[in-house]
matplotlib code that plots the C-alpha trace (Angstrom):
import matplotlib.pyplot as plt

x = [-19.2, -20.4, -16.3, -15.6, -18.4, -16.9, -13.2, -14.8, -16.3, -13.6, -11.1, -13.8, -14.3, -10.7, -10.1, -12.2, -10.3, -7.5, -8.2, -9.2, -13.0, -14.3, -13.9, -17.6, -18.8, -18.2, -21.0, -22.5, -21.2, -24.1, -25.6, -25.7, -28.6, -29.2, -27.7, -30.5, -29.7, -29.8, -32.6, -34.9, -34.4, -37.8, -38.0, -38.3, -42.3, -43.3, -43.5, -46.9, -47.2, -48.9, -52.0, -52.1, -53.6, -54.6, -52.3, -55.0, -59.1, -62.0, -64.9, -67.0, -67.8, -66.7, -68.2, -70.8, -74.3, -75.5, -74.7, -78.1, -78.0, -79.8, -78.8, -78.5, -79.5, -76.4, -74.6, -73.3, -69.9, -70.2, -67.0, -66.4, -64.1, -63.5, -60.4, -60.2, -58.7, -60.8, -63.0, -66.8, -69.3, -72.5, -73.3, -76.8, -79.2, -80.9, -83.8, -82.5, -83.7, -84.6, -82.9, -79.9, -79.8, -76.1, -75.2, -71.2, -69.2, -65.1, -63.1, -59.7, -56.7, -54.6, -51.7, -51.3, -50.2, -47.1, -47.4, -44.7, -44.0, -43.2, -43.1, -42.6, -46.3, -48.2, -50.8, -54.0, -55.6, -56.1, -53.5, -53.9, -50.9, -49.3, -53.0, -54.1, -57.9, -59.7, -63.1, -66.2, -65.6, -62.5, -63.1, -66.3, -64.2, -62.5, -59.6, -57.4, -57.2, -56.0, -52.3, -50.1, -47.8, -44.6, -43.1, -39.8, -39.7, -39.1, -40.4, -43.2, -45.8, -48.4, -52.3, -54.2, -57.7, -60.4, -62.4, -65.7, -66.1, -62.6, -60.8, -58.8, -56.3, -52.5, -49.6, -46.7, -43.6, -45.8, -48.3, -52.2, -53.7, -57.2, -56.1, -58.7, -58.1, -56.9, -53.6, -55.4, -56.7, -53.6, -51.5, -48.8, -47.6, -48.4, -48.0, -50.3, -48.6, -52.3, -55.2, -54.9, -56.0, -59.5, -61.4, -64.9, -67.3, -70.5, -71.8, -75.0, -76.3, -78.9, -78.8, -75.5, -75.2, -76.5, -74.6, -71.5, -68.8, -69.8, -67.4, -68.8, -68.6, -70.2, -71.5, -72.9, -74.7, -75.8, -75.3, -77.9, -77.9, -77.5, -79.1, -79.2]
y = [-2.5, -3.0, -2.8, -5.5, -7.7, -7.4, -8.0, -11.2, -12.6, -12.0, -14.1, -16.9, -17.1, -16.7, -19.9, -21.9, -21.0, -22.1, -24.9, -28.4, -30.0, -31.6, -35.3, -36.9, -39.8, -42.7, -44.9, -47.6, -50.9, -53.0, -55.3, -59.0, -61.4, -63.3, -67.0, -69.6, -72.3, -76.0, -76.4, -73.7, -73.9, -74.6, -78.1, -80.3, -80.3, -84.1, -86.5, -87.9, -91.4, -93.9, -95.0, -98.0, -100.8, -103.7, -106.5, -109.1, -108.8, -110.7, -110.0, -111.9, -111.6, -113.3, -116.1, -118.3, -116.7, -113.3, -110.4, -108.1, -104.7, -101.6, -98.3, -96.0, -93.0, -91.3, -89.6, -92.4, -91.5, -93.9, -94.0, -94.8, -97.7, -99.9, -97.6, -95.1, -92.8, -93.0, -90.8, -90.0, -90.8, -89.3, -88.7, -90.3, -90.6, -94.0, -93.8, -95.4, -99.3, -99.5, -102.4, -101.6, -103.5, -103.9, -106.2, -106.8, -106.9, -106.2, -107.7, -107.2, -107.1, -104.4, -105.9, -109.8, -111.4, -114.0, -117.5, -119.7, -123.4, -124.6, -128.4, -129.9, -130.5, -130.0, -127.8, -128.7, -126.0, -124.6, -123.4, -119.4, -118.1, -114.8, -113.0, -109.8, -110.2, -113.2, -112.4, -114.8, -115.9, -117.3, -118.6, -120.6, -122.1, -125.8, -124.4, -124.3, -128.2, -129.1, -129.3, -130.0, -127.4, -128.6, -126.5, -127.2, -126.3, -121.9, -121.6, -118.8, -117.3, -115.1, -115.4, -112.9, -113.5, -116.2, -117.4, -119.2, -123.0, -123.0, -122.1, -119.1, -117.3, -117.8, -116.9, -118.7, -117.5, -115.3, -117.6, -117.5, -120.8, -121.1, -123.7, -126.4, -125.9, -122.7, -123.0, -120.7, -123.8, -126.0, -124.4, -127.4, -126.8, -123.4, -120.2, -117.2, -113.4, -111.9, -111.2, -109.3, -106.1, -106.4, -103.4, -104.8, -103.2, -103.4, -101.3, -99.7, -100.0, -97.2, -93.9, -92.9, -90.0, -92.3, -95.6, -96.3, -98.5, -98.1, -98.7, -101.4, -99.7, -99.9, -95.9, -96.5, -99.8, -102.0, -106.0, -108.6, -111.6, -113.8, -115.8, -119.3]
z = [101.6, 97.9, 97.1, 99.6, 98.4, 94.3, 95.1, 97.2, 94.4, 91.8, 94.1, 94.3, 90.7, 90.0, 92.6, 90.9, 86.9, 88.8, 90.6, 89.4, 89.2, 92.1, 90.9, 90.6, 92.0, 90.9, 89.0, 90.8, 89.8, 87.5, 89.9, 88.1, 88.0, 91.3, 90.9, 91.6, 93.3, 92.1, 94.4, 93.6, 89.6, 87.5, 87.9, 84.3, 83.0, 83.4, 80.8, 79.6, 80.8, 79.1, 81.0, 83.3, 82.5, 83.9, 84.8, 83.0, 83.0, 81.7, 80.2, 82.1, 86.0, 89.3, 90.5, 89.4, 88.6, 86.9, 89.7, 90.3, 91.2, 92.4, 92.3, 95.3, 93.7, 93.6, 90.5, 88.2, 86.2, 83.0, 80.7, 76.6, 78.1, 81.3, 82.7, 85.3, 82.5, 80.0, 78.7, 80.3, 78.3, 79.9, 83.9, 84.7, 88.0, 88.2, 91.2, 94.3, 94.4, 90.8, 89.1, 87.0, 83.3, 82.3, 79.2, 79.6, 82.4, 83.0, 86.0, 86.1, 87.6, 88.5, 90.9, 91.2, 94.5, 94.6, 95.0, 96.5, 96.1, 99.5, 98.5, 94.9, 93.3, 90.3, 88.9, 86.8, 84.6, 80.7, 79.2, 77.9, 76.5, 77.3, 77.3, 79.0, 78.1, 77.9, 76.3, 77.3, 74.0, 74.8, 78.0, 77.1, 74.3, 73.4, 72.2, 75.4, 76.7, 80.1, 80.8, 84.1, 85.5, 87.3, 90.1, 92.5, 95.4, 95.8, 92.4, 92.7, 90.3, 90.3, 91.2, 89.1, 90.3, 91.9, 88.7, 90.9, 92.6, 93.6, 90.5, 89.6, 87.3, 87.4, 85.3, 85.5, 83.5, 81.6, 80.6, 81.9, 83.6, 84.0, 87.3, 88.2, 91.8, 93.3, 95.4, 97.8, 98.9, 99.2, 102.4, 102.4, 99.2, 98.3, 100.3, 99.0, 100.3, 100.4, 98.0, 94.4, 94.2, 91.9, 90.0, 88.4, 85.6, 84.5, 81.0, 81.1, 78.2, 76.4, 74.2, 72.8, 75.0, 78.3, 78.0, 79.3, 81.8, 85.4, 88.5, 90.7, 93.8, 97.6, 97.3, 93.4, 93.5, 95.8, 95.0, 95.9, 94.7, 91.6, 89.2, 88.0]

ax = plt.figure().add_subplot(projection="3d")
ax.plot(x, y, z, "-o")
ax.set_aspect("equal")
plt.show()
């Protein structure tokens, strides 16, 4: 047995001298990088805007008399300038029903609406220029005398805001019009496409860390009336 078990194993071992190599495997081909597509690639980081501003404001308020108002107790967010953007200056709670002192006011402008001439006519009103603010100064001054505006008939123009006793802002091929009589009120020759869209401001004045613009809205303030 132990002879049969030798001469075995010699013929193995000289089969496998003679023979060739068992061929290995072959190597797995290198998988490449997944292609993305278009529509799942990083998209572009956004470019800083510049902040919108209004379309044209004024630093006094709307309609005749001083405004008065009472807080509702809430939070109040005051900011270093009259923009949604800007910077908050301080974060105050006034009592609900106390009086709130303010010393400056912003009302502006952030989209006009379109005026057209139905009917050839004229338009009364100071003459501003191509202004974006108009400071009380400005406004209560003689510098700006009356002109008349001519219009054909499918001209249009903008209205930027209603002024108080009928009168209003307009520009009209860039140029601001403090107009005498609003053409809200003159259907036959002038057709208005809706109100503009308004944002007003008060500034609270006090400390340097507690003073600040305030957004005149419905949940911070409360209006009453006004003063003569």
């Amino acid at each position: 047995m132990r002879l049969r078990l030798l001469v075995l194993a010699t013929l193995v071992s000289a089969c496998a001298r003679g023979g060739q190599p068992a061929a290995e495997p072959p190597a797995p081909a290198p998988e490449s990088a997944p292609r993305v597509p278009p529509s799942a690639a990083p998209a572009p980081a956004t470019p800083a805007r510049d902040p919108v501003r209004p379309a044209f404001e004024i630093g006094i308020w709307p309609g005749e008399g001083i405004p008065v108002f009472e807080s509702r107790g809430v939070q109040l967010t005051l900011r270093e300038q009259p923009y949604p953007d800007a910077r908050v200056s301080a974060l105050v709670r006034i009592p609900a029903g106390e009086r709130i002192t303010y010393d400056a006011s912003r009302y502006q402008t952030i989209a006009p609406v379109t005026v057209h001439v139905l009917a050839p006519t004229t338009l009364d009103g100071r003459r501003l220029g191509a202004i974006r603010l108009l400071t009380p100064e400005q406004y209560y001054s003689d510098n700006y005398p009356s002109s008349v505006t001519t219009f054909v008939q499918g001209a249009r123009f903008e209205l930027l805001q209603h002024r108080a006793e009928g009168t209003c802002f307009v520009r009209v091929s860039g140029q601001v019009i403090d107009a005498e009589s609003c053409p809200t009120f003159d259907d036959q020759a002038f057709r208005v496409s809706g109100e503009p869209d308004t944002r007003w401001w008060i500034h609270i004045p006090g400390a340097p860390n507690a003073s600040g613009w305030l957004l005149v809205t419905d949940t911070a303030v409360k209006q009453l009336d006004r003063t003569f």
